[in-house]
Structure formats: C-alpha cells, structure tokens
C-alpha positions in Angstrom: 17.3 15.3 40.7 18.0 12.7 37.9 13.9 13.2 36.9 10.9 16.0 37.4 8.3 14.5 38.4 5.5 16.8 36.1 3.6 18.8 38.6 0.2 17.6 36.9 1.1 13.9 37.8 -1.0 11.8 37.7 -2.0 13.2 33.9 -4.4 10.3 33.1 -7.0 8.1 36.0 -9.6 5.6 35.6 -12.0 8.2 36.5 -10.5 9.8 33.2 -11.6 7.5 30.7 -14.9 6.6 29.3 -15.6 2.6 30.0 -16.0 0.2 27.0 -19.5 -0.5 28.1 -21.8 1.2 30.5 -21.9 -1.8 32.8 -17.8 -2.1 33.6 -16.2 0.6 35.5 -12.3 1.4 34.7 -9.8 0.6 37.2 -6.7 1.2 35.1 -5.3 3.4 32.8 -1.7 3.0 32.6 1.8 1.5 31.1 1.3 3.8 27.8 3.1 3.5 24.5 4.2 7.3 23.1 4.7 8.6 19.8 4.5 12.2 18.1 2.3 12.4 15.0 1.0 15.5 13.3 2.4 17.4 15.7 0.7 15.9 18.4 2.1 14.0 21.5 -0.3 10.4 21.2 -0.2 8.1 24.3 -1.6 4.2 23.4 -3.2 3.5 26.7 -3.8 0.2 28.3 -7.1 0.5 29.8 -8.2 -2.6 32.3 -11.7 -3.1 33.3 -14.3 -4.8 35.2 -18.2 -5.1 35.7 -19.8 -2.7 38.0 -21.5 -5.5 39.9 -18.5 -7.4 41.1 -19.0 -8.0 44.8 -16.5 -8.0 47.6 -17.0 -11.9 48.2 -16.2 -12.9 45.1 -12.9 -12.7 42.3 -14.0 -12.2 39.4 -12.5 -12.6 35.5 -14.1 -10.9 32.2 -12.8 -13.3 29.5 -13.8 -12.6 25.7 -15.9 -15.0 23.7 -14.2 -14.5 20.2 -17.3 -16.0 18.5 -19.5 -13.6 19.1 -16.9 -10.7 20.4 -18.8 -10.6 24.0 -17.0 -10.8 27.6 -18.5 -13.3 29.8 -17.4 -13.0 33.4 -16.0 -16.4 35.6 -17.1 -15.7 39.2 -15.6 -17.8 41.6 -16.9 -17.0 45.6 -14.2 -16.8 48.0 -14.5 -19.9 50.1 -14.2 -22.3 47.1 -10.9 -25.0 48.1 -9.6 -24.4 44.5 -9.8 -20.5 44.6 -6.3 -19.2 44.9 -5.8 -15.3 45.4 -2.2 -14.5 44.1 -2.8 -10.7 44.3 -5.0 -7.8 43.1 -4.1 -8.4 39.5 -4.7 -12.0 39.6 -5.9 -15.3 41.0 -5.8 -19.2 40.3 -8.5 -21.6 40.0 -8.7 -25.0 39.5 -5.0 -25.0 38.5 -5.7 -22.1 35.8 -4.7 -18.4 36.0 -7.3 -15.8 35.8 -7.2 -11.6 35.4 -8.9 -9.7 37.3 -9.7 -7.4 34.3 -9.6 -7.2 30.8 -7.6 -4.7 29.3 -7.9 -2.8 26.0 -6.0 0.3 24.0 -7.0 3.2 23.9 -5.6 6.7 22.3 -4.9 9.8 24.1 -3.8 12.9 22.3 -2.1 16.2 23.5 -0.4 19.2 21.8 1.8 20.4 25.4 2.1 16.6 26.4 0.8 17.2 29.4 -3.1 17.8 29.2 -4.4 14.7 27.0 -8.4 14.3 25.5 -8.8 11.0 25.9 -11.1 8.6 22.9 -14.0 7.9 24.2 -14.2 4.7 22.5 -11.4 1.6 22.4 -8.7 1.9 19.8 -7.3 -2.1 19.4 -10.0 -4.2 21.5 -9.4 -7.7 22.4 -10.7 -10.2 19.0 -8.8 -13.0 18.4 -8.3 -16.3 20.3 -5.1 -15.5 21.7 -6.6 -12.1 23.3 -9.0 -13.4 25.4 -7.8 -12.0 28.9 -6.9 -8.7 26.7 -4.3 -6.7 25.4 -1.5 -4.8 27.2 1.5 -2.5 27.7 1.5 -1.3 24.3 5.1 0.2 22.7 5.2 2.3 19.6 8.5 2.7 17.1 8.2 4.5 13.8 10.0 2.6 10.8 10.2 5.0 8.3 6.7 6.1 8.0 4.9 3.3 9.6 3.8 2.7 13.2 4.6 -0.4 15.0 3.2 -1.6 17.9 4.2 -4.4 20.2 2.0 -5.4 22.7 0.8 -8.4 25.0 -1.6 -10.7 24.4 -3.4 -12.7 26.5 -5.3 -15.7 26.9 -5.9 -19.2 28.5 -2.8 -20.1 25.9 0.0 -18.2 27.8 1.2 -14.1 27.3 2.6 -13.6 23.8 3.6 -10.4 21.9 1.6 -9.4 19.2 2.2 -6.7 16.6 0.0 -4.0 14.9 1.1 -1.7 12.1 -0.8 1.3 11.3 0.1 4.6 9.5 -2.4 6.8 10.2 -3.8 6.2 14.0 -7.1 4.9 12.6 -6.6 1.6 10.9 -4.7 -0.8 12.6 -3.6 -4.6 10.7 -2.7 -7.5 13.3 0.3 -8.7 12.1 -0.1 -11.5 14.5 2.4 -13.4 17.2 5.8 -12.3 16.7 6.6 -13.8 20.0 5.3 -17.0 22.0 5.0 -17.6 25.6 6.2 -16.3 27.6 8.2 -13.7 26.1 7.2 -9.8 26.9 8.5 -6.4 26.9 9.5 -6.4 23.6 10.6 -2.8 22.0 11.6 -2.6 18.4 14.3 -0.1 17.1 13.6 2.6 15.4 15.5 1.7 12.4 17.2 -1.1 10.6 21.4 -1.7 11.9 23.9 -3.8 10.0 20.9 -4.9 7.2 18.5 -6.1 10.6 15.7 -5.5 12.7 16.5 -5.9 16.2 14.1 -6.3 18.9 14.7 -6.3 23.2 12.7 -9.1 24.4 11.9 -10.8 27.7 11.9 -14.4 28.1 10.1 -15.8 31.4 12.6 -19.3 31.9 10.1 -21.2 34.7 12.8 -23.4 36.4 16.3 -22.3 35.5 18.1 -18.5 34.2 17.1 -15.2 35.5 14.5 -13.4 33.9 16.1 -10.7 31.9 16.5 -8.7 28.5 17.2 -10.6 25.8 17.9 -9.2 22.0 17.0 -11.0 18.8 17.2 -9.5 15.2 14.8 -10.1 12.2 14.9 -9.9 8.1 11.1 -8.9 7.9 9.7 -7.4 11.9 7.9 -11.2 12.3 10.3 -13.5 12.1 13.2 -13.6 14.5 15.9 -15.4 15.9 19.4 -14.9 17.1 18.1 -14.5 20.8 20.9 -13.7 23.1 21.0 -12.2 26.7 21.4 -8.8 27.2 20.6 -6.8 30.0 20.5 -9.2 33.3 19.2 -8.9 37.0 21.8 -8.2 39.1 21.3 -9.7 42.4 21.3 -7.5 45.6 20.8 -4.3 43.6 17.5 -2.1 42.5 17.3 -4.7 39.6 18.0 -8.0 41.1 14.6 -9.6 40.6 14.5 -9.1 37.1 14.9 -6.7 34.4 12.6 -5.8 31.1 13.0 -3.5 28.0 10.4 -0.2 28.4 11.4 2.6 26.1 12.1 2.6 22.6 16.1 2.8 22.6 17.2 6.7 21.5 20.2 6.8 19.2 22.7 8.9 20.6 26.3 9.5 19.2 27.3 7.4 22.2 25.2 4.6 21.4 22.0 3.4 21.9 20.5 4.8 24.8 17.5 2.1 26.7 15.3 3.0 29.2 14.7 -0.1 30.9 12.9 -1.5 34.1 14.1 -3.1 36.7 12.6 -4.5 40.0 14.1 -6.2 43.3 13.6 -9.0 45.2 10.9 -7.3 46.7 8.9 -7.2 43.6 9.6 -3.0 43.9 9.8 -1.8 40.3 12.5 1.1 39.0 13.4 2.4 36.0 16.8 2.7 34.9 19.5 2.8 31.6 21.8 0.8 29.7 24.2 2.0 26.5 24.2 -0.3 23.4 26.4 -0.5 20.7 25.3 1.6 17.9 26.7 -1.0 15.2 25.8 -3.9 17.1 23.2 -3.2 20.1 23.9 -7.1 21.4 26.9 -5.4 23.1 26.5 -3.5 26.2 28.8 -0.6 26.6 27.4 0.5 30.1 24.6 0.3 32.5 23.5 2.7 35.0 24.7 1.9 39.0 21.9 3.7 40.2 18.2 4.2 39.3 16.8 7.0 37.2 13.6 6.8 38.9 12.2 5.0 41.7 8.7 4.7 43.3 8.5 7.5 45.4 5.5 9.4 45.2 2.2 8.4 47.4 0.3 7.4 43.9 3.6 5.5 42.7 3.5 3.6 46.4 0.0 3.1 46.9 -2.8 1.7 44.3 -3.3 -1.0 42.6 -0.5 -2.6 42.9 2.1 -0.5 44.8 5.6 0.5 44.5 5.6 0.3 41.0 7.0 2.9 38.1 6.7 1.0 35.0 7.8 2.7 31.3 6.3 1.5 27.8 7.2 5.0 26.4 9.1 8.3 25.9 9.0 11.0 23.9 13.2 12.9 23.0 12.7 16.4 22.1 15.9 17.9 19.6 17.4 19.8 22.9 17.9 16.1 24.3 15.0 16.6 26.8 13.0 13.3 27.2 9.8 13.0 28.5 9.2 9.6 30.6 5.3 8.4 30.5 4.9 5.8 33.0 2.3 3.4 34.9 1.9 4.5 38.5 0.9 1.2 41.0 -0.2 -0.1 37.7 -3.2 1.9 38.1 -2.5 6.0 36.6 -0.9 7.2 33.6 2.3 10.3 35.2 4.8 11.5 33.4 8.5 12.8 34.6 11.6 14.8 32.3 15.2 14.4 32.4 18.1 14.6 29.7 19.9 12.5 27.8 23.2 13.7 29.9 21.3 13.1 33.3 20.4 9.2 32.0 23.7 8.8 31.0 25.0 10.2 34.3 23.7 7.0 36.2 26.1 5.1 34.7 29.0 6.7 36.7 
C-alpha cells in the first residue's frame, strides 16, 4: 500500500466540535492546515455551519453582516423560478452564488497526532467585507519563526486568498488579499530560494486554459508576480479535470517534494505528487503516474460531497514518515501515513 489509512479515521466529525453559536449545528469539519508547535501536532480546521432550523423545503445561506459582525441567513423556498440547486455545497439565485454554510477556523491540538482536543471556540472567524460567505481550507508554512497561513476567502466579491501571520497560535494579523479571484490553493514554501518567496497557486480561467497549478514568487509574501504554469490536468488520467496545490512542498535532497490534488472528469478528487527543482521549483522534474491515495473508504465515498480526499496539510517526521491529514466527502477530518520513498515511488 502506497498509504495507511490510520485505524482511528475519521479523527475529527461535526459531532466533534462545539458550534460557534448555540443556534447553528456543524456539518463540517474538514480540509485542515498542520503544523508542529511546542511539541504538539496543531490542525487549523475549517469548520462549516448552518442554523438548526433550516428546513427541508428550503436552501438556505448564513452570510455575515461586517457592520455589526452578525450572520443573517437568505432563505430561498424551493419552488422559486430563480432558485438554482448546483449541489449540496451550493446554489444560485437570482444570477448570484450562494453557500450553503459559513465556515470558520478553528484549532485542534494533539501530542500522538492522532487523538486531537478540539477549541471550543473559533480561532480566525469571518470579519471583513471580503469574508462574508467565510473562511476556508486553511495551509500553514513556518518562515523562520513565524506562521503563515493562506486561506480562502469568500464573499459576494469572488474567492480570494487571504493571509494571516501569527507566532504564537493566539494572535493572528490579517495581512489581507495576496491573491484575487479566483485564484485558490495557494501553499507557500517553507523558506526563501534564489533571494524569493515562491508560492503554488490556482487560477480558475472561466472560458479558455485548464485549471491547474500555477507558481509565482514574491520579494515581501504579499506582493507577487512571475505567475507561470506548473503542474497541469492531464486529460484521461486521475487528474484530468483539474489539479491544485495541498501540502506544503517537503525539501528533499531530490527536490521539492508536493503533495498535490488532483480530480477527473468526474469531479472524483485524488491526491497525488510532483518533484520540483530545489534551485528553481518552476521546473518540474517528475510527477507521479499513479495516485498516492484515492477515495476509497465508505466515509471518503459517501458524505457531504462524495468521492472526495482533499489535503491542506502534512506533517514529515526526521525518519521521512509523513503524516497526510485530509478532508473526507468534504465533511470529516482522517488522516493516512506513507514515506517519502513510497511518494516518490509513484512517479515510476
């Protein structure tokens, strides 16, 4: 086997975490960032919620007031000419795209990296006017001795990357938009190469060019540029419908090693690897012909939104064990190991 699936899977449910507010239930907690810090194992959840009282005839989508920091639901009842359901995660109305929950982040702590005690309060809540439909799929990459996170915003303006820096877990400073729309999945490395940041980011072109991982390069972590294509769909394959960065890339003496995702035409998300230049990661050096992990298990095939294993986060121990933490049906928090020589196996 390429991965273990741990035996605990799934570590982390909705039923698991605490809701923001005693009237909304959690129905996600999933697509988790990962870091070590005081020797603990720290997952950055993204928790997605809903009110209690949304009924079966109706979609419903808690959107954040930024003036006065409450969530005020839209209820639309099924029936109405300009409802359109896309899915479980989403719907359009009047020409506009909705959520069907608003997610936050939320901290998760474990010394074995298995059993987690989750905050009972939000971590990073939704403020600003670019976070009104919430915040999501959080990554984490230490700089030195600084946290940063990259994460999604969104709002009636588009999905955007945002970026928090914190050095302690507790205080957290916005650094605002690194990224407009649409561009998501962004990871940082871990360290600066050739005199640069560089960043894998995903572009979302609407008419023309495949939607795939892209690399650009920074002085100062907010300003970028340099985009170039890096890590495309290839169609017919596991990855064919579009590609996306997931892991913090792991230095190797090969290269950079990226855990990335990868889903088909049928919308079925995988996770697999690609091996980057060490003194110039907008060169690929190989990418794996098979996937390191694909949705098997019943809670990976069936939830919320099925067939899906999605990575924001790993965790490389010294023996060049790596622990995978990854959304399940974009609904549970499960983790898997492998090595470092198993990912690089894939690519044959």
């Amino acid at each position: 086997m390429l991965v273990e699936r741990c035996a605990e899977n799934p570590l982390i449910t909705p039923a698991d975490v605490v809701p923001s507010r005693a009237d909304y239930k959690v129905v996600g907690a999933f697509n988790v960032g990962a870091t070590v810090y005081n020797d603990e194992i720290l997952l950055l959840l993204r928790v997605a919620e809903r009110p209690k009282d949304k009924v079966n005839d109706e979609e419903l989508a808690p959107i954040l007031d930024p003036q006065t920091g409450r969530i005020n639901p839209l209820r639309i009842k099924h029936g109405d000419g300009d409802l359109e359901i896309l899915d479980s995660r989403v719907f359009n109305y009047k020409g506009k795209m909705y959520l069907t929950s608003i997610s936050h982040l939320r901290l998760a702590r474990s010394k074995d990296g298995i059993h987690f005690d989750i905050d009972p309060t939000p971590t990073v809540f939704p403020e600003t006017d670019y976070e009104t439909f919430g915040l999501e799929d959080p990554r984490i990459t230490k700089i030195g001795d600084e946290f940063y996170i990259t994460y999604k915003v969104v709002s009636e303006y588009g999905i955007c990357t945002g970026l928090l820096k914190t050095t302690d877990f507790q205080k957290f400073d916005r650094h605002g938009i690194i990224f407009c729309p649409e561009n998501i999945d962004v990871v940082l490395f871990p360290e600066k190469i050739g005199g640069r940041f560089y960043a894998l980011t995903r572009p979302v072109p609407m008419h023309i060019g495949p939607r795939g991982v892209w690399i650009a390069s920074s002085e100062n972590l907010t300003d970028w540029g340099r985009h170039k294509p890096l890590i495309m769909p290839r169609a017919g394959t596991f990855d064919g419908g579009k590609t996306g960065g997931s892991c913090v890339p792991i230095k190797t003496d090969a290269g950079w090693l990226e855990i990335y995702h990868g889903s088909d035409e049928n919308d079925r998300y995988s996770l697999a690897a690609a091996l980057l230049d060490l003194n110039d990661p907008s060169k690929v050096i190989a990418r794996s012909k098979e996937p390191l992990m694909q949705p098997e298990a019943d809670y990976e095939v069936k939830g919320f939104y099925g067939n899906v294993v999605f990575s924001c986060g790993a965790i490389t121990k010294d023996d060049g064990t790596v622990i995978i933490y990854y959304g399940a049906s974009d609904e549970l928090t499960a983790a898997a190991t492998t090595t470092i020589d198993k990912i690089m196996s894939t690519m044959g």
